[in-house]
C-alpha positions as CSV (number, residue, x, y, z in Angstrom):
1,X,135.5,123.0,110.2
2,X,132.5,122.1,108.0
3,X,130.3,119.1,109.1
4,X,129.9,116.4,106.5
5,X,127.1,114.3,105.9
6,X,127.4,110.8,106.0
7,X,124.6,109.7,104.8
8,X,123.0,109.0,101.5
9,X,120.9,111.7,100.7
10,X,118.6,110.1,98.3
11,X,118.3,106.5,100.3
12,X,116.8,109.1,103.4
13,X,114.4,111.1,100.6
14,X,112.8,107.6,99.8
15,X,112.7,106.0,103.3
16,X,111.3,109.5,103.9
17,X,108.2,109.1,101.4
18,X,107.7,105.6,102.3
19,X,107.0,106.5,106.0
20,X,104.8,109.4,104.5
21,X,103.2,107.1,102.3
22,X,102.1,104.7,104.6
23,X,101.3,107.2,107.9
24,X,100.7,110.4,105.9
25,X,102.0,114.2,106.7
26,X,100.3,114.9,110.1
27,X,100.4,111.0,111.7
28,X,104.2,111.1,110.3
29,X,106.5,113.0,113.6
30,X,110.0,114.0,113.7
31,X,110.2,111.2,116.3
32,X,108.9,109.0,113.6
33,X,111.5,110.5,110.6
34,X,114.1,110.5,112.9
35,X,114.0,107.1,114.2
36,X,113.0,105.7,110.5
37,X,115.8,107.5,108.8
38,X,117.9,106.4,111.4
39,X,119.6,109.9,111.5
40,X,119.5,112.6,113.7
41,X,117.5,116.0,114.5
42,X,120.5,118.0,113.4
43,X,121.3,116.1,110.7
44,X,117.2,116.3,109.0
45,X,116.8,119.7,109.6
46,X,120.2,120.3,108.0
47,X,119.4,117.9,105.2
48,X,115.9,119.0,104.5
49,X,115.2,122.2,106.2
50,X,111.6,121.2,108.3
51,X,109.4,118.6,107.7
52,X,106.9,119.8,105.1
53,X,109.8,121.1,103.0
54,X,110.9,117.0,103.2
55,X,107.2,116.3,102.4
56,X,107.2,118.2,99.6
57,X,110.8,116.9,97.9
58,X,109.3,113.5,98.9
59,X,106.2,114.3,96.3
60,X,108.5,115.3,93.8
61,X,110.6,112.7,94.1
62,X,108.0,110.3,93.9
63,X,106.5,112.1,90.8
64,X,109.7,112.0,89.4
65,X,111.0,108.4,89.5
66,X,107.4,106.7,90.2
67,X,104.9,108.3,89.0
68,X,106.1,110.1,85.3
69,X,108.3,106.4,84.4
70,X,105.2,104.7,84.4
71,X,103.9,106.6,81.3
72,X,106.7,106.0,79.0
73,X,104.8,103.3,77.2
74,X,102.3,105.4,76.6
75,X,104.4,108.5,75.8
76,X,105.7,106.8,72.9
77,X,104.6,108.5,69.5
78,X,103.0,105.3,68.0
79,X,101.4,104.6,71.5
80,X,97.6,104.1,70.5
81,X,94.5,102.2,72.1
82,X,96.2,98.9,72.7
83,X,99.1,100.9,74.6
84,X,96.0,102.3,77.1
85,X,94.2,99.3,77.6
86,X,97.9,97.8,78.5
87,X,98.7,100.7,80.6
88,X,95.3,100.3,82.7
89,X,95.5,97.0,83.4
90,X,99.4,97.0,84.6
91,X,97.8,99.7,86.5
92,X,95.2,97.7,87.9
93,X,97.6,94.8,89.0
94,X,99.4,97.5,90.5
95,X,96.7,98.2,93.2
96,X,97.2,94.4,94.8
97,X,101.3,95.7,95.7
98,X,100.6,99.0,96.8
99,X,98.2,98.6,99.8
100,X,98.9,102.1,101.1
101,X,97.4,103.7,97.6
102,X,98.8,106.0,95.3
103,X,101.4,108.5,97.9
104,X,100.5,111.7,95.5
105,X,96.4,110.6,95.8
106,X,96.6,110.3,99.7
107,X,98.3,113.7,99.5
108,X,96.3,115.3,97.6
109,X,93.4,114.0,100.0
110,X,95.3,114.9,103.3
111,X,96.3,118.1,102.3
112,X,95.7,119.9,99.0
113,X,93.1,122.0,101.0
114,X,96.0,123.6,103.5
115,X,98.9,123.1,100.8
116,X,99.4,124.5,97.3
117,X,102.1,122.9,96.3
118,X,100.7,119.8,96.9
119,X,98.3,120.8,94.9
120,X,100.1,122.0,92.3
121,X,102.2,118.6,92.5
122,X,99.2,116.5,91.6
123,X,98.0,118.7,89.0
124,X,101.0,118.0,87.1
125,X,100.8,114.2,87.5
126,X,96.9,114.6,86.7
127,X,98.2,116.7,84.0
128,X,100.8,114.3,82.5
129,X,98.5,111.4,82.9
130,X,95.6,113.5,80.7
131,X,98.5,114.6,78.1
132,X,99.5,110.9,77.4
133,X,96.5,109.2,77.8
134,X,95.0,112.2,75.1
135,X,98.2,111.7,72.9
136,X,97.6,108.0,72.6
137,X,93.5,108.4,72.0
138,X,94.7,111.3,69.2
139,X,97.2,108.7,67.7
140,X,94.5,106.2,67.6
141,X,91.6,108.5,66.0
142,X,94.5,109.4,62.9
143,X,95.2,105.8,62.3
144,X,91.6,104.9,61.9
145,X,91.6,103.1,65.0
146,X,88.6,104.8,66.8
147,X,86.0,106.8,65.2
148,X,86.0,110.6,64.7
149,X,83.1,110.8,66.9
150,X,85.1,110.2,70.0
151,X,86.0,113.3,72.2
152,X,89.9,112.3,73.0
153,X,90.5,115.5,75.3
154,X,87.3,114.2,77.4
155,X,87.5,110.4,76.9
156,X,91.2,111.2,78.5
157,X,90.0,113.0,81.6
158,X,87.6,110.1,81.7
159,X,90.1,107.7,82.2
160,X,92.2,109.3,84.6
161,X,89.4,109.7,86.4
162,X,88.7,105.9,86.4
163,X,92.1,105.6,87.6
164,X,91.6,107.6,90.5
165,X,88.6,105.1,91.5
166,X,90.8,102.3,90.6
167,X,93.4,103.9,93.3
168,X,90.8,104.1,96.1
169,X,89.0,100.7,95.7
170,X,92.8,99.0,95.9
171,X,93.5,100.9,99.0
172,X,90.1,99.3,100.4
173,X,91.3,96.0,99.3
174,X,88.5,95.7,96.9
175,X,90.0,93.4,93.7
176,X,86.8,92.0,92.6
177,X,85.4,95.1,92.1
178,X,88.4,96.4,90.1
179,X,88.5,92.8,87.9
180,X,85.2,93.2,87.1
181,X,85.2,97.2,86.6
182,X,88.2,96.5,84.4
183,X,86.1,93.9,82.1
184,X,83.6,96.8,81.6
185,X,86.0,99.7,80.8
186,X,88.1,97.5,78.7
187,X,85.0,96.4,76.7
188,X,84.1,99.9,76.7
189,X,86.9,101.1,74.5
190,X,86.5,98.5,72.4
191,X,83.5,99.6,71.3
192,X,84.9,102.1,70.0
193,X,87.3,100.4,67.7
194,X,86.2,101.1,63.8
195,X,87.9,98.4,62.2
């Protein structure tokens, strides 16, 4: 006779990544998963095979349903300038809840060396951040918003990478540094409104 689970498979996957988010991949044990998920050997490895093959649904999970939600605002097809400056500073307010940083960044830092699919996993977020950020930018140069003269593909990769600074100085705790960084980039794409 078969073995059921009785446990909810998802609940464990995020209690999972939040214990990976806050400890990271190689300060995270099976000790540690075990005791957090509150389940036990048998039932993890059964569940999720080893514990990078957990890490790794744990990324995708939190690309998924964290990271690729927050760009719906700016996926939208009329999303334009206003939508960006919007997006960036709901993203800086974000940094003050999420003290452990962004789960895919500090991934990407502890491992994309050793790993490929974590770094495959954050190219697409860094991928899907560029594509909506540039969609937005494009939408703003064809309603006459910004001027021809600005490069959307690398004003986009400009502002994610922004972002990424954004991330690291909120891990550091460092919100007066993001306030006033955010006065200058927001005045920055102001300037270059046309109208």
């Amino acid at each position: 006779m078969a073995r059921t689970k009785n446990f909810d498979r998802e609940e464990k996957l995020i209690a999972a990544m939040e214990l990976f988010w806050h400890k990271g991949y190689a300060d995270t044990s099976i000790a540690d998963l075990v005791d957090h998920l509150g389940i036990n050997r048998f039932s993890l490895y059964n569940a999720y095979v080893d514990k990078e093959t957990l890490y790794h649904e744990c990324l995708d999970y939190y690309l998924t349903q964290i990271s690729f939600p927050s760009l719906t605002e700016l996926g939208k097809g009329d999303a334009g300038l206003e939508a960006i400056k919007a997006y960036l500073q709901r993203f800086a307010l974000l940094q003050r809840d999420q003290q452990c940083g962004c789960f895919m960044q500090n991934a990407i830092l502890e491992r994309a060396h050793s790993d490929d699919e974590v770094l495959n996993t954050g190219t697409m977020l860094y991928t899907e951040l560029d594509t909506a950020l540039g969609q937005a930018l494009k939408n703003a140069k064809q309603d006459g918003i910004i001027g021809n003269n600005v490069n959307t593909e690398q004003m986009s990769r400009f502002l994610v990478l922004q972002m990424q600074g954004i991330r690291v100085l909120g891990k550091a705790r460092q919100y007066n540094f993001i306030d006033d960084a955010m006065v200058v980039l927001i005045a920055m794409l102001d300037t270059f409104i046309t109208q």
